[in-house]
N, C-alpha and C positions, 0 to 999 in steps of 0.2 A: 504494500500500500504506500502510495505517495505523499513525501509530506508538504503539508499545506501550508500554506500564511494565511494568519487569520487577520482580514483586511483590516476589518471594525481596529484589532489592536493596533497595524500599522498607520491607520488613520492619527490615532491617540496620541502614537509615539511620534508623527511628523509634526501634529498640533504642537505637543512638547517641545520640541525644534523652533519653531518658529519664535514661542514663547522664551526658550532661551535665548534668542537670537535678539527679539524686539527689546528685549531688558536692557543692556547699553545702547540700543538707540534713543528709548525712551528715556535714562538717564541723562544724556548727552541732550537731547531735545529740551527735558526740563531748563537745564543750564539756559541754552539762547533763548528759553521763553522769558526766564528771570531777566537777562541782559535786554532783549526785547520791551519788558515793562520798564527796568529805569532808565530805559529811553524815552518810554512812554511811543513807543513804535508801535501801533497800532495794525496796521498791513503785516508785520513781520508777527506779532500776534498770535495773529490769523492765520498765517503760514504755517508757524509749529502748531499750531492748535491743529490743524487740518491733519499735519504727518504723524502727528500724534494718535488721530483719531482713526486712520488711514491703517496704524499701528495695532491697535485693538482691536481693527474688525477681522486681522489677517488670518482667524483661523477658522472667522466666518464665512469660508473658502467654497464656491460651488462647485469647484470641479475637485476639489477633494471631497468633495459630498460626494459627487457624482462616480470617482474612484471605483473600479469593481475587480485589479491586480494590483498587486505591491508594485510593479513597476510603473501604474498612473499613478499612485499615491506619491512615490518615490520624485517623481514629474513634477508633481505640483508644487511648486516654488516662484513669488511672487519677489521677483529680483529689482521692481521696482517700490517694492517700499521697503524688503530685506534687504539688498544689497546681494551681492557674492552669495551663493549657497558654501556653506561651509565644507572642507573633508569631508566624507563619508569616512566611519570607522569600519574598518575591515577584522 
């Protein structure tokens, strides 16, 4: 008998991923928001508030929903608000 990948977990374990990933950007976002207020930079704001927000919904992901191998799961990477996908651990 063949062994399987159980997607459902792989799905959990990329959300994971993501989540480790947006954590120093969202750090680093906080910073230019503060710099942004005592400028009182209202546009720039707005800006991180968006990449911010852009951040959080990343693992609100529809085609990781839609996912039905570990290698669409595997796929699904949103390099425009993650940046670089990290190493794969081998």
């Amino acid at each position: 008998m063949p062994i399987g990948v159980n997607v459902t977990k792989a799905k959990d374990l990329q959300k994971d991923m993501f989540r480790q990933v947006r954590t120093s950007l969202l750090e680093s976002l906080d910073i230019d928001y503060q710099k942004a207020d005592e400028a009182a930079d209202a546009s720039a704001k707005t800006a991180v508030a968006a990449k911010k927000q852009a951040l959080r919904d990343v693992t609100a992901n529809a085609a990781l929903d839609a996912a039905s191998t570990a290698d669409e799961v595997r796929a699904v990477w949103d390099a425009d608000v993650l940046g670089a996908r990290p190493p794969e651990h081998t």
